[in-house]
KEDRENKOL-930714 format. One record per residue (C-alpha): residue number from 1; residue in one letter; chain; x, z, y. Coordinates in nm, 2 decimals, always signed. Layout:
PT  num  residu  chaine      px      pz      py
PT  NUM       a       A       X       Z       Y
...
end
This chain:
PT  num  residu  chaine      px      pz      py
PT    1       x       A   -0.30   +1.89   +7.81
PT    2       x       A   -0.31   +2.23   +8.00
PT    3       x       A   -0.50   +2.49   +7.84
PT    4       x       A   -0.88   +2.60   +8.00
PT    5       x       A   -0.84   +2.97   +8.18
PT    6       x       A   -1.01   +3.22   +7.96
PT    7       x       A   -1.11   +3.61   +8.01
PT    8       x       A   -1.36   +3.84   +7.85
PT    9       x       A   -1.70   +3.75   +7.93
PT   10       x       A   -1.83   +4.10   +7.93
PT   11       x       A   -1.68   +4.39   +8.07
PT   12       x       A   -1.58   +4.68   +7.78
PT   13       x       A   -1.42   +5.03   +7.86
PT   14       x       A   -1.07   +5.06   +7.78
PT   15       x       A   -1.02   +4.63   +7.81
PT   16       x       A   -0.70   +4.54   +7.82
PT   17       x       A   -0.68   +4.30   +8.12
PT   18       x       A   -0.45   +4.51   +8.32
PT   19       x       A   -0.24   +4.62   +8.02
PT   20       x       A   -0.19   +4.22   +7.94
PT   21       x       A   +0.17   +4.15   +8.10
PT   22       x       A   +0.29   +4.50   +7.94
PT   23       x       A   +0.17   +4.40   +7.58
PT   24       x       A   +0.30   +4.06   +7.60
PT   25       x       A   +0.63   +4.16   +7.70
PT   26       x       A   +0.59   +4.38   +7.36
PT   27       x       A   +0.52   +4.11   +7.12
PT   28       x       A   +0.67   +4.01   +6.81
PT   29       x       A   +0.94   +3.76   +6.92
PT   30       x       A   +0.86   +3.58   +6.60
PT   31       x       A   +0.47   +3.55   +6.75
PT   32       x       A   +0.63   +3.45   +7.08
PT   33       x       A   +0.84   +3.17   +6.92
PT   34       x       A   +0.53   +3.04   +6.70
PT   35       x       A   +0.69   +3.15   +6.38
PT   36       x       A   +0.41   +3.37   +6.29
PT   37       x       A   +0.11   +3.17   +6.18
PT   38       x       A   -0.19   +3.41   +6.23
PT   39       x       A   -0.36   +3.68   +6.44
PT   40       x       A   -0.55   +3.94   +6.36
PT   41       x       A   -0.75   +4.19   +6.59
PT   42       x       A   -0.95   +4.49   +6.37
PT   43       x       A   -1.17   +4.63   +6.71
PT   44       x       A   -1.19   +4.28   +6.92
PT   45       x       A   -1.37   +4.51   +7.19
PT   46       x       A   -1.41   +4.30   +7.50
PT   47       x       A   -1.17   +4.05   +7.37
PT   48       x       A   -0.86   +4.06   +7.63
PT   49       x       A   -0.60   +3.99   +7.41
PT   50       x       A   -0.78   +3.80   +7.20
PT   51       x       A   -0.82   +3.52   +7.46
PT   52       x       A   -0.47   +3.58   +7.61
PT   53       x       A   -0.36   +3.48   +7.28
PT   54       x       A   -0.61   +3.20   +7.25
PT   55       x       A   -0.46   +3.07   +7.60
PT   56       x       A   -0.12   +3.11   +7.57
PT   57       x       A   +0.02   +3.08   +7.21
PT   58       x       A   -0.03   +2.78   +6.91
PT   59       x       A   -0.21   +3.04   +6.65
PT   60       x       A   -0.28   +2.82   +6.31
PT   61       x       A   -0.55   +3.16   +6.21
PT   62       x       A   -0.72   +3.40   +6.44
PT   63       x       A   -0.98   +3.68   +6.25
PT   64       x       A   -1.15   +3.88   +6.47
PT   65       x       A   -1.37   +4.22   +6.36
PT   66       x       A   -1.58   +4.48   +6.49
PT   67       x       A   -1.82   +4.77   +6.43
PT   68       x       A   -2.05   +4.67   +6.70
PT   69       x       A   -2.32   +4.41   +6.53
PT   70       x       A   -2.50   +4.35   +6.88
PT   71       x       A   -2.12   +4.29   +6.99
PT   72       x       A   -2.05   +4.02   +6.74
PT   73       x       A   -2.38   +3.88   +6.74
PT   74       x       A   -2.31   +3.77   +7.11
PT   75       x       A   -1.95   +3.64   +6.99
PT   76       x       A   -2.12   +3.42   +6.74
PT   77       x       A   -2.38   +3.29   +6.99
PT   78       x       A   -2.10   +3.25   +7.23
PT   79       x       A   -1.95   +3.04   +6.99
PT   80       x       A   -2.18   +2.86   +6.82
PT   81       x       A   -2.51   +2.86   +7.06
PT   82       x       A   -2.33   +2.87   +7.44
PT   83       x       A   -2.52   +2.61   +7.59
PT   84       x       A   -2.87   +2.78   +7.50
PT   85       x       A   -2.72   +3.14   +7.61
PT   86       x       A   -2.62   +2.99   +7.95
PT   87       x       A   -2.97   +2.88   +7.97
PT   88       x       A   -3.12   +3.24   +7.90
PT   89       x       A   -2.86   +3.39   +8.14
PT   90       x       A   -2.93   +3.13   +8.43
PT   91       x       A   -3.33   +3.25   +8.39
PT   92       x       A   -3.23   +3.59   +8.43
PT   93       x       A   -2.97   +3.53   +8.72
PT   94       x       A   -3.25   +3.35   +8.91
PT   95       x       A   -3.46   +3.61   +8.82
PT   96       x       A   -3.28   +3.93   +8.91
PT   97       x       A   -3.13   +3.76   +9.24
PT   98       x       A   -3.50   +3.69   +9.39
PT   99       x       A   -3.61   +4.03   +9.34
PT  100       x       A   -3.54   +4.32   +9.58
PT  101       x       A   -3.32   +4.62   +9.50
PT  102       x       A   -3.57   +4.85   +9.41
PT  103       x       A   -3.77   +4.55   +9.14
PT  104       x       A   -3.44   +4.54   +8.99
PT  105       x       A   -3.44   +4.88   +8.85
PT  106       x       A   -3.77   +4.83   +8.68
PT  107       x       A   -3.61   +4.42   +8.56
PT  108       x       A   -3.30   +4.61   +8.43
PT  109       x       A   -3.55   +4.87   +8.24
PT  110       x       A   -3.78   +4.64   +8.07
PT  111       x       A   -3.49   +4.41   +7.93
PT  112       x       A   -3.30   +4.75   +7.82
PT  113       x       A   -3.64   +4.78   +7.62
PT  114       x       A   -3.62   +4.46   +7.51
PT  115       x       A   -3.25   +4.48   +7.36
PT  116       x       A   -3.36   +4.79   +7.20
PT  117       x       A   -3.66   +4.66   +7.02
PT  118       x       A   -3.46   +4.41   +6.89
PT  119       x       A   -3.19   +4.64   +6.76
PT  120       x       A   -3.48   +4.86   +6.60
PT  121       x       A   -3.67   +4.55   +6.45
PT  122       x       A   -3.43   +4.33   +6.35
PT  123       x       A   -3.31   +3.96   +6.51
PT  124       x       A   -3.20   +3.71   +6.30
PT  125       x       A   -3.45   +3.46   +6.43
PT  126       x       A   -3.37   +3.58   +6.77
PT  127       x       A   -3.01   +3.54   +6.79
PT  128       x       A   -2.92   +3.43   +7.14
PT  129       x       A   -3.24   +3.61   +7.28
PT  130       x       A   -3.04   +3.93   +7.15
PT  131       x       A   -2.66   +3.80   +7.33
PT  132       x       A   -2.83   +3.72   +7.65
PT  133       x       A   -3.01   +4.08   +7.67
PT  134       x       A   -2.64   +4.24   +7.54
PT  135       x       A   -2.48   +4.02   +7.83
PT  136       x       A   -2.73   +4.09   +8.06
PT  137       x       A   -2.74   +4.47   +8.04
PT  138       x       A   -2.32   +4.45   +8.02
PT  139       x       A   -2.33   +4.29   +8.38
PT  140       x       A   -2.61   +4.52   +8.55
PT  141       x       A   -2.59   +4.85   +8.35
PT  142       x       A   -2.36   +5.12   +8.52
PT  143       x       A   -1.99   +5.06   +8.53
PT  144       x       A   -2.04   +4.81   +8.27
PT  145       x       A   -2.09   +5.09   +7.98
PT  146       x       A   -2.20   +5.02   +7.65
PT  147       x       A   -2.29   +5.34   +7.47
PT  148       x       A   -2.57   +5.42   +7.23
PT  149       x       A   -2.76   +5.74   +7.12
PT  150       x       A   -2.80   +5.89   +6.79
PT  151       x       A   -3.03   +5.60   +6.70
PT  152       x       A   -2.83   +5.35   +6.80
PT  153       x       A   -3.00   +5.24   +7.11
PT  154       x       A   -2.84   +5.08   +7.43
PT  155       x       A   -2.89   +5.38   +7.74
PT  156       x       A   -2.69   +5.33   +7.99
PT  157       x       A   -2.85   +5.35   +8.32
PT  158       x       A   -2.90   +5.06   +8.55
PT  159       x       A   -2.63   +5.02   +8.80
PT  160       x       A   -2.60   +4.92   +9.21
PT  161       x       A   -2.50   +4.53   +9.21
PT  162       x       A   -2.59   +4.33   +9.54
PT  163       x       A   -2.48   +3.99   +9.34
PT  164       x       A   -2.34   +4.02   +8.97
PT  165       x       A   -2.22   +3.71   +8.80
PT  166       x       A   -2.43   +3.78   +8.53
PT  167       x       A   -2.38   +3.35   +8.43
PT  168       x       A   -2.01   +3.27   +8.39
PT  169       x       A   -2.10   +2.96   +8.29
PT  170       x       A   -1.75   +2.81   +8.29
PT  171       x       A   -1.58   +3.04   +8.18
PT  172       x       A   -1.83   +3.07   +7.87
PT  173       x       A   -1.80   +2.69   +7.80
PT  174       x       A   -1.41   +2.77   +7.77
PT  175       x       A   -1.45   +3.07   +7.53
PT  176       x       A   -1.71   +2.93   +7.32
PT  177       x       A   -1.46   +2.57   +7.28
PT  178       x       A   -1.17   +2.83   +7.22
PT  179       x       A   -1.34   +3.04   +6.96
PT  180       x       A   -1.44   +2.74   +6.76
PT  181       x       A   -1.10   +2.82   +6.55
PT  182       x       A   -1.17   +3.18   +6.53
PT  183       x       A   -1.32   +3.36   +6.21
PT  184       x       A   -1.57   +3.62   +6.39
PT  185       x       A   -1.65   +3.95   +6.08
PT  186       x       A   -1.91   +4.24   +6.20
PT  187       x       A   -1.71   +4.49   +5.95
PT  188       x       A   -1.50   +4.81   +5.93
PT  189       x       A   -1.13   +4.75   +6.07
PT  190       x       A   -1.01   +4.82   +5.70
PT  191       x       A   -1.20   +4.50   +5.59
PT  192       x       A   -0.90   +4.27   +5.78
PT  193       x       A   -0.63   +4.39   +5.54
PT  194       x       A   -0.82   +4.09   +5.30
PT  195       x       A   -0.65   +3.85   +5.54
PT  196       x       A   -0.29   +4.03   +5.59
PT  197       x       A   +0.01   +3.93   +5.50
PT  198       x       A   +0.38   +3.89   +5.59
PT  199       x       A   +0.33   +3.62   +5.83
PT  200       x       A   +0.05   +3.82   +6.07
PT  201       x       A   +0.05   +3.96   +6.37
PT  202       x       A   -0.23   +4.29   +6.40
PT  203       x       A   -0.33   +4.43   +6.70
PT  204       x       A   -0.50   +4.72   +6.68
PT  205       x       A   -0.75   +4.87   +7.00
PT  206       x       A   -0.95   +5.11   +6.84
PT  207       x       A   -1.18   +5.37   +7.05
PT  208       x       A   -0.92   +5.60   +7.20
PT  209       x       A   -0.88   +6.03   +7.15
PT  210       x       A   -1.00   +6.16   +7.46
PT  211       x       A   -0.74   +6.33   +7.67
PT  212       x       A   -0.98   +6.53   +7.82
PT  213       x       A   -1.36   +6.61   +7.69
PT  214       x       A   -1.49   +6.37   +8.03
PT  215       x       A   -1.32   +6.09   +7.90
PT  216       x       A   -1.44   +6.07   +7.50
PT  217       x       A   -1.56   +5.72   +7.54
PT  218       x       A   -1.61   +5.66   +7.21
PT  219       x       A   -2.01   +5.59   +7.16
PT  220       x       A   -1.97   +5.21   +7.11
PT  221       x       A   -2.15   +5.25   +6.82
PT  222       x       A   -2.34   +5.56   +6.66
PT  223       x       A   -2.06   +5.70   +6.49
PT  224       x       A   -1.80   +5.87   +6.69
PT  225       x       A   -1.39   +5.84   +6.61
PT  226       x       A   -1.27   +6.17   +6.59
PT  227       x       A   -0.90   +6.30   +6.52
PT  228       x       A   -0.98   +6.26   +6.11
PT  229       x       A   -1.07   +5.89   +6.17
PT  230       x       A   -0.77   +5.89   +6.41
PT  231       x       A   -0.52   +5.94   +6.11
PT  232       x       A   -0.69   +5.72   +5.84
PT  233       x       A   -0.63   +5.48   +6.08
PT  234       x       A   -0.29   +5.58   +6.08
PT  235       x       A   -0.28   +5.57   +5.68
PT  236       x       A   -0.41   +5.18   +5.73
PT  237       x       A   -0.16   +5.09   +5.96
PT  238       x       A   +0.11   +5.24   +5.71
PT  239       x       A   -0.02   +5.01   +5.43
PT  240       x       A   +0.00   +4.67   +5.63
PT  241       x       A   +0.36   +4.77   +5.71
PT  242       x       A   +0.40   +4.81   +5.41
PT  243       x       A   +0.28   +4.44   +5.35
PT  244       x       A   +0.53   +4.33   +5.60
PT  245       x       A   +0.27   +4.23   +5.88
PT  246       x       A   +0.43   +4.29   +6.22
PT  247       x       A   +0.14   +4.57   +6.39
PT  248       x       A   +0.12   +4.68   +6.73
PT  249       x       A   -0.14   +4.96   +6.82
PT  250       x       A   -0.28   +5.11   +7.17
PT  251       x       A   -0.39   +5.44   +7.22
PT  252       x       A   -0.38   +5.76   +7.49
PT  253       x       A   -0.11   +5.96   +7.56
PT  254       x       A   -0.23   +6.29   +7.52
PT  255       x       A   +0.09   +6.41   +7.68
PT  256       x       A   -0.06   +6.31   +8.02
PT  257       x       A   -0.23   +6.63   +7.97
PT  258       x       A   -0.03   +6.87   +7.73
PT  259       x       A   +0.33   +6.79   +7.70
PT  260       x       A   +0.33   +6.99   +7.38
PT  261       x       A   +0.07   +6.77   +7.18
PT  262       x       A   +0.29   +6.55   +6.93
PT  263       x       A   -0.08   +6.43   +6.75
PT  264       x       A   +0.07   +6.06   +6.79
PT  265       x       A   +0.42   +6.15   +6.70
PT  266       x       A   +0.32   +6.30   +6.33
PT  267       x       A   +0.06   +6.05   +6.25
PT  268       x       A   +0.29   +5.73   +6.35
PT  269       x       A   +0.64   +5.93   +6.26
PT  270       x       A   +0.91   +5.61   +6.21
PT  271       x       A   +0.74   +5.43   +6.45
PT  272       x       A   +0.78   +5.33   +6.83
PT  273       x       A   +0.58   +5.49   +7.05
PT  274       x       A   +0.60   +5.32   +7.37
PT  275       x       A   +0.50   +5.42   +7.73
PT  276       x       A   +0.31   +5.19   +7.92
PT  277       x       A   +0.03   +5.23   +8.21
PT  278       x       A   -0.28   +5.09   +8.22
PT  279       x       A   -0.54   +5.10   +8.54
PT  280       x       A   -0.87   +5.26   +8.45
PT  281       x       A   -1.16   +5.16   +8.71
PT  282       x       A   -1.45   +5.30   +8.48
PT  283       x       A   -1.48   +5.70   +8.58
PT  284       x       A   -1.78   +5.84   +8.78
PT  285       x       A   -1.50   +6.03   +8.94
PT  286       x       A   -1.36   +5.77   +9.23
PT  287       x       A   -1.07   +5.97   +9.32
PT  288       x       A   -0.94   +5.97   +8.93
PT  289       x       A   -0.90   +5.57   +8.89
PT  290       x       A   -0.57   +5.45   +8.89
PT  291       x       A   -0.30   +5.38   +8.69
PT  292       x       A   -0.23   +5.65   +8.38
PT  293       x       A   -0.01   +5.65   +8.12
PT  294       x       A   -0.11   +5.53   +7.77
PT  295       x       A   +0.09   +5.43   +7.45
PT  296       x       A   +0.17   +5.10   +7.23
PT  297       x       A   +0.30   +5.20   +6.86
PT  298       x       A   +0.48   +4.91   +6.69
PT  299       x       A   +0.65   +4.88   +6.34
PT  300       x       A   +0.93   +4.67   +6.49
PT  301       x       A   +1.20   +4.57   +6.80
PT  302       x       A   +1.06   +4.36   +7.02
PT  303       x       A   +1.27   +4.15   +7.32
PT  304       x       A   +1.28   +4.50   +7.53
PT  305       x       A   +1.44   +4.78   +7.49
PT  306       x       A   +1.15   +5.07   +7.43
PT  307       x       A   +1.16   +5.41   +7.55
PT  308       x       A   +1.02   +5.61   +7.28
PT  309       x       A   +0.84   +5.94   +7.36
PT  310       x       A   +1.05   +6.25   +7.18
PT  311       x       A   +0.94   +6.55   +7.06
PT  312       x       A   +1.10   +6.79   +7.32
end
């Protein structure tokens, strides 16, 4: 039977979807030819790989984590409750399409305030109610941000959408079927190492160091991930290869601005650093989309030869 097409179902700054042909040329060729058994992602983000993996390859055990509680929440929905979140998201769909431009604004305001009292109050009884505000607000707010003040609240202005799909309802039926053999943790990336062993494959997104101070996106959640979280990361990573799990991880290049700046060389020295480039569509700068150069540190060979970055 030929597998159901599958993509994120919200959009997620730094998603992988244009890096997806790059990083599966980069895989383990034991996870290519099915002889590892299970999957791990620490920061599941928008879920890109996750679902190229869930589309392409026979994974007996996928675990998926993440930070972000309003973020899992909606992967849980998604999974468990789809067909009463399509139901929410039609309402809203019918409901932001028949009003006009300037009745969207105050729409997209009053559901941000919405989303926001439910973060502050509490949802366990209002589970999908919560997913459908977090998808909502992902497919109107601008550039498809999701950042959060000191408090933890969702504000990201709304954006300028003549017709956003803001019900994918297919492609939601085929996520929520496919992540029915997916364990989904809200919990710190270090929590995964529980599930690691010899026979895993962990691919590691975390939020990325800024190459430049306009492009820290790093407020997914309250708590930003500076250079120090940047290396215990690094520290983790060294203790699952020290397992034997086979770990790839993605991150800037910071020599895309100063040649001289080895931060990734020191933290992941005996590694591969590999070059790759990824297109980047969410600036507020037009003119500096495009492709730019980022980095995939593994612990092993893969099919390709890699050109590692030196020291010069």
């Amino acid at each position: 039977m030929k597998k159901r097409s599958l993509h994120p179902f919200i959009k997620w700054v730094g998603g992988k979807s244009g890096l997806i042909k790059d990083i599966d040329s980069k895989l383990p060729i034991e996870f290519k030819s099915g002889n590892i058994k299970k999957y791990i992602e620490p920061f599941v983000g928008g879920g890109a790989m996750l679902f190229h993996v869930l589309e392409n390859y026979d994974i007996k055990s996928i675990y998926i984590h993440d930070t972000n509680k309003e973020l899992i929440n909606t992967y849980e929905v998604v999974k468990n409750n789809v067909n009463e979140l399509i139901k929410k998201l039609n309402i809203f769909q019918e409901e932001y399409m028949l009003t006009d431009m300037e009745d969207r604004v105050n729409y997209f305001y009053n559901k941000r305030k919405e989303y926001n009292k439910g973060i502050e109050n509490g949802y366990e009884e209002r589970k999908v109610e919560q997913a459908s505000l977090f998808i909502f607000l992902n497919k109107t707010c601008f550039n498809g941000l999701y950042r959060v003040n000191s408090k933890g609240l969702f504000n990201v202005p709304t954006g300028k959408y003549k017709n956003p799909n803001i019900c994918d309802r297919e492609n939601l039926l085929n996520v929520s079927e496919a992540l029915q053999k997916v364990i989904i943790e809200h919990s710190d990336y270090k929590e995964c190492a529980k599930n690691v062993t010899n026979n895993s494959f962990v691919y590691f997104d975390p939020p990325y160091r800024p190459i430049s101070k306009t492009s820290a996106f790093v407020s997914y959640s309250k708590d930003d991930f500076n250079d120090e979280h940047q290396k215990e990361l690094a520290s983790f990573y060294n203790s699952l290869d020290m397992k034997g799990a086979y770990l790839m991880l993605s991150n800037s290049n910071p020599k895309v601005i100063n040649k001289e700046d080895i931060f990734f060389e020191e933290i992941y020295e005996g590694y591969n650093l590999n070059e790759v480039y990824a297109k980047r569509f969410i600036n507020s700068d037009a003119t500096k989309r495009g492709a730019i150069s980022e980095l995939l540190i593994t612990n092993y060979e893969g099919e390709e030869s890699y050109a590692k970055i030196r020291v010069v």
